[in-house]
MARFINU-368076 format. One record per residue (C-alpha): x, y, z; residue number from 1. Coordinates in steps of 0.5 Angstrom, whole numbers. Layout:
BEGIN
{xx->X	yy->Y	zz->Z	seq->NUM}
...
***
This chain:
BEGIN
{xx->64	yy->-5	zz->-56	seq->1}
{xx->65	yy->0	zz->-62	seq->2}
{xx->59	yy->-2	zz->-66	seq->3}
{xx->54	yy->-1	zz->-60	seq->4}
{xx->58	yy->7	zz->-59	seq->5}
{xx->56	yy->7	zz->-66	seq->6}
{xx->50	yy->5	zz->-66	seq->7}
{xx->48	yy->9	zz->-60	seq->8}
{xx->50	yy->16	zz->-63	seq->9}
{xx->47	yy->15	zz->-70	seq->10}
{xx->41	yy->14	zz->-65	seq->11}
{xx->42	yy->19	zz->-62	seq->12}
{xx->41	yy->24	zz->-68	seq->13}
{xx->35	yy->22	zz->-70	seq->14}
{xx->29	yy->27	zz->-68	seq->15}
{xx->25	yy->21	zz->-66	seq->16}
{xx->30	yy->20	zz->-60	seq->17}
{xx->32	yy->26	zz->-58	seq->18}
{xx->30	yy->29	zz->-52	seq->19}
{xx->26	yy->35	zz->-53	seq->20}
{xx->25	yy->41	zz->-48	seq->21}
{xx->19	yy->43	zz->-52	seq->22}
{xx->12	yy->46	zz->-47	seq->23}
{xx->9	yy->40	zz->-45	seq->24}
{xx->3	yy->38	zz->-48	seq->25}
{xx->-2	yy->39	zz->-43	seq->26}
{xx->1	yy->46	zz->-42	seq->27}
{xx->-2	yy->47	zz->-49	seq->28}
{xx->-9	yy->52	zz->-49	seq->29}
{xx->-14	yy->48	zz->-53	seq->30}
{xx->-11	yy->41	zz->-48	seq->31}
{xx->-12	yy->45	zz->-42	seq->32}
{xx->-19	yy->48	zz->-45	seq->33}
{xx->-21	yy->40	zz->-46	seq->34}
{xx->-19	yy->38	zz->-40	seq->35}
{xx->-22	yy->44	zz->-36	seq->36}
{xx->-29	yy->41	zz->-41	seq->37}
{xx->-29	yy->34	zz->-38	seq->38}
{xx->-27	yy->37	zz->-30	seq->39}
{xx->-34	yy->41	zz->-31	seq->40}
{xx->-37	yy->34	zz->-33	seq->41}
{xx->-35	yy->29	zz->-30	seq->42}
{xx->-30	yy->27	zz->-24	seq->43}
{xx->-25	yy->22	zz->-25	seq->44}
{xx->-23	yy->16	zz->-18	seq->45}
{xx->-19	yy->11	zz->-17	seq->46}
{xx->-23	yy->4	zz->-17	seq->47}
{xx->-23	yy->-1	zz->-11	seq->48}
{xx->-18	yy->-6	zz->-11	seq->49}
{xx->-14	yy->-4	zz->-19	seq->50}
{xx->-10	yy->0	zz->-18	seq->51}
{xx->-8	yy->5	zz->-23	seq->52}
{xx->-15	yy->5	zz->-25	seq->53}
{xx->-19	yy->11	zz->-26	seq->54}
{xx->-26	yy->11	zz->-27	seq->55}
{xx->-30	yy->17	zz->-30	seq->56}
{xx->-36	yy->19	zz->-27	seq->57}
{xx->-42	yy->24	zz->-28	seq->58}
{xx->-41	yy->29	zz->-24	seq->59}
{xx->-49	yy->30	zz->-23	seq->60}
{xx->-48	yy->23	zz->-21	seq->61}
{xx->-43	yy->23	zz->-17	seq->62}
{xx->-46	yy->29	zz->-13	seq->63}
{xx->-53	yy->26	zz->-13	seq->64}
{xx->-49	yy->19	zz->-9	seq->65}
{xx->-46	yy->24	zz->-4	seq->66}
{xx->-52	yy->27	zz->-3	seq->67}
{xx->-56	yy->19	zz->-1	seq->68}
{xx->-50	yy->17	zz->3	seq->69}
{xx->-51	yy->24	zz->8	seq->70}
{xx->-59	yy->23	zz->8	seq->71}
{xx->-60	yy->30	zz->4	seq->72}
{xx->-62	yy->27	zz->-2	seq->73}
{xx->-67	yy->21	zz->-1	seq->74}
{xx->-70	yy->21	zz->6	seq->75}
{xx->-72	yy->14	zz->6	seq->76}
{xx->-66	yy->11	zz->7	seq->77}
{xx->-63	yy->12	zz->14	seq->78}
{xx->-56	yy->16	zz->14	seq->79}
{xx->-50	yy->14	zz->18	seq->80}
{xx->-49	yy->21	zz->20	seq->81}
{xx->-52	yy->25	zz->25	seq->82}
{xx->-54	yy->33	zz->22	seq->83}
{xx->-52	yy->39	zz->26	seq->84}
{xx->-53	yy->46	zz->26	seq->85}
{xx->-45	yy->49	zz->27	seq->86}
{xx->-41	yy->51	zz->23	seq->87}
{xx->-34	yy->48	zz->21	seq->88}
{xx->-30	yy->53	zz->25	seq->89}
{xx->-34	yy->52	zz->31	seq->90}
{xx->-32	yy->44	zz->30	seq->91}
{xx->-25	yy->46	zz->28	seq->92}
{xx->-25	yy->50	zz->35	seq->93}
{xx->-28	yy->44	zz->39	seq->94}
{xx->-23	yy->39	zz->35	seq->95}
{xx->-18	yy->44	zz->37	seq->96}
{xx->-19	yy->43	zz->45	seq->97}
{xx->-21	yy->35	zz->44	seq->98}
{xx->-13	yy->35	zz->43	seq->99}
{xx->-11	yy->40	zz->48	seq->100}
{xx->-13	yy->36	zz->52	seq->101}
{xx->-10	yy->30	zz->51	seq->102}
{xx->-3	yy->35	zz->49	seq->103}
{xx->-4	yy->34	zz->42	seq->104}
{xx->-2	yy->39	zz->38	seq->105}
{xx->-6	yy->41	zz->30	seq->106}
{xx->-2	yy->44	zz->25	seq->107}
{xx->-5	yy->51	zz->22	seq->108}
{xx->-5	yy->48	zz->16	seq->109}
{xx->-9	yy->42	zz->19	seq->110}
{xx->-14	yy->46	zz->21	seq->111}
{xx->-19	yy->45	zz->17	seq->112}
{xx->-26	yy->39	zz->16	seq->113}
{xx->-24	yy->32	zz->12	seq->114}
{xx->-29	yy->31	zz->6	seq->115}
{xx->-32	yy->26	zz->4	seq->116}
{xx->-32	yy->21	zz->-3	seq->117}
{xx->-33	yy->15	zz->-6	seq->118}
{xx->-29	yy->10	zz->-11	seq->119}
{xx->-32	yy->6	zz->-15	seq->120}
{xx->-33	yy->-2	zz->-13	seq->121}
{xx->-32	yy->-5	zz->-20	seq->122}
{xx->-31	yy->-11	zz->-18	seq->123}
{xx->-39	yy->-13	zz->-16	seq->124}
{xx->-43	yy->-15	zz->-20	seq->125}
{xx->-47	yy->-8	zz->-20	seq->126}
{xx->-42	yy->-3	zz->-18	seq->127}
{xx->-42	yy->1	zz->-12	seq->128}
{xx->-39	yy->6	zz->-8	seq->129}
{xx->-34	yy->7	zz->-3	seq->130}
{xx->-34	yy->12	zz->2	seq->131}
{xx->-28	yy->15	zz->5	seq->132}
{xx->-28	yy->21	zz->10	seq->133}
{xx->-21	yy->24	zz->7	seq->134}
{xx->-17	yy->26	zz->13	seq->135}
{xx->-10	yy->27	zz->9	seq->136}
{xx->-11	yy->34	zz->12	seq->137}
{xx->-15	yy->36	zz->18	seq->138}
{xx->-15	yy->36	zz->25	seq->139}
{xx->-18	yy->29	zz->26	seq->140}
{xx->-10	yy->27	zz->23	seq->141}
{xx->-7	yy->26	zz->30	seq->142}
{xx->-12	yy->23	zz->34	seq->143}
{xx->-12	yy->18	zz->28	seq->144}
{xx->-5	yy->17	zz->27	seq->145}
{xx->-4	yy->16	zz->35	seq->146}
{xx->-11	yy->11	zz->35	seq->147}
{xx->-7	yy->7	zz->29	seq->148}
{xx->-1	yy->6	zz->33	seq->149}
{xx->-4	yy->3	zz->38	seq->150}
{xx->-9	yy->-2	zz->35	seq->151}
{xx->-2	yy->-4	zz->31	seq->152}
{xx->1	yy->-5	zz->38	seq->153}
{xx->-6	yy->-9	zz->40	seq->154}
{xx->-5	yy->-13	zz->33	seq->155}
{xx->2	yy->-14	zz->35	seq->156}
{xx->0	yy->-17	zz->42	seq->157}
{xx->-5	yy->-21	zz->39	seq->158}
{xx->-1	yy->-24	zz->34	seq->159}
{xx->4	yy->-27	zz->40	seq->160}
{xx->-2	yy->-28	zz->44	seq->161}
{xx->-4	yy->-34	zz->38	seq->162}
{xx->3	yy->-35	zz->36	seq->163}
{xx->4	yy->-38	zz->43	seq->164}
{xx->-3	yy->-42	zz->44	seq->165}
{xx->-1	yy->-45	zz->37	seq->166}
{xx->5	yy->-47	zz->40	seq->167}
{xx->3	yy->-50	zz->45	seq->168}
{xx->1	yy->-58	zz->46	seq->169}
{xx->-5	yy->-60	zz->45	seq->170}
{xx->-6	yy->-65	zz->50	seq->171}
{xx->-12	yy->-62	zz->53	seq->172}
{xx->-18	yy->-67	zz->55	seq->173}
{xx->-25	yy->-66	zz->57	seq->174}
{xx->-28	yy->-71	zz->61	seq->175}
***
């Protein structure tokens, strides 16, 4: 045991081992002016399915992608939206009394409009893309919350239901 305590004092003295309470490297200016040049280019985003996996993205792209999808680029293809002439803080105020009405409250700090993004879908031949409507913060969150655990329940019930029916003997004839 002794030959280890040594060992790992002898470590300890060495630079390469010593914990260091220097600034972090990314606190330094000519990373952070770095970083700040890729942000104005590019957007970096998770991959479907591999996680821990970012992709880099023009952001002319990116946007340019955003734009087809909501039908404001390119008119040819039929858009899953519909446009409408409010502004956010009048859908806000509707979405606020949507939840009155069912006796859900909204938090002052979810009152605001979920965004759009995609993700890369690099697991397709030709990449594609994968729309989400970020909620994490908004005012759709409790009704959404609420809906999820309802389906859960509808899920649970469903897989009683099957397991049951598998359950069962098959001695059922038609004829």
């Amino acid at each position: 045991m002794n030959l280890v305590r040594n060992r790992v004092n002898k470590l300890k003295k060495l630079n390469r081992f010593r914990y260091s309470s220097k600034k972090s490297i990314l606190n330094k200016p000519e990373i952070r002016k770095y970083l700040q040049e890729l942000h104005d280019r590019y957007v970096f985003v998770p991959t479907d399915k591999a996680s821990n996996n970012i992709a880099v993205i023009c952001k002319y792209y990116y946007i340019k992608v955003l734009l087809k999808e909501i039908g404001l680029f390119d008119n040819k293809q039929k858009s899953a939206y519909i446009s409408i002439s409010d502004n956010s803080q009048a859908i806000i105020t509707q979405h606020m009394k949507n939840m009155e009405e069912v006796k859900l409250n909204i938090e002052e700090k979810k009152q605001q409009l979920p965004i759009l993004l995609w993700i890369t879908k690099m697991h397709k031949k030709t990449s594609k893309q994968r729309f989400i409507a970020a909620s994490h913060c908004c005012t759709t969150k409790p009704i959404s919350a609420l809906i999820t655990k309802c389906l859960k329940l509808v899920q649970q019930a469903h897989k009683i239901y099957c397991d049951r029916i598998k359950s069962l003997p098959v001695s059922i004839s038609f004829g």
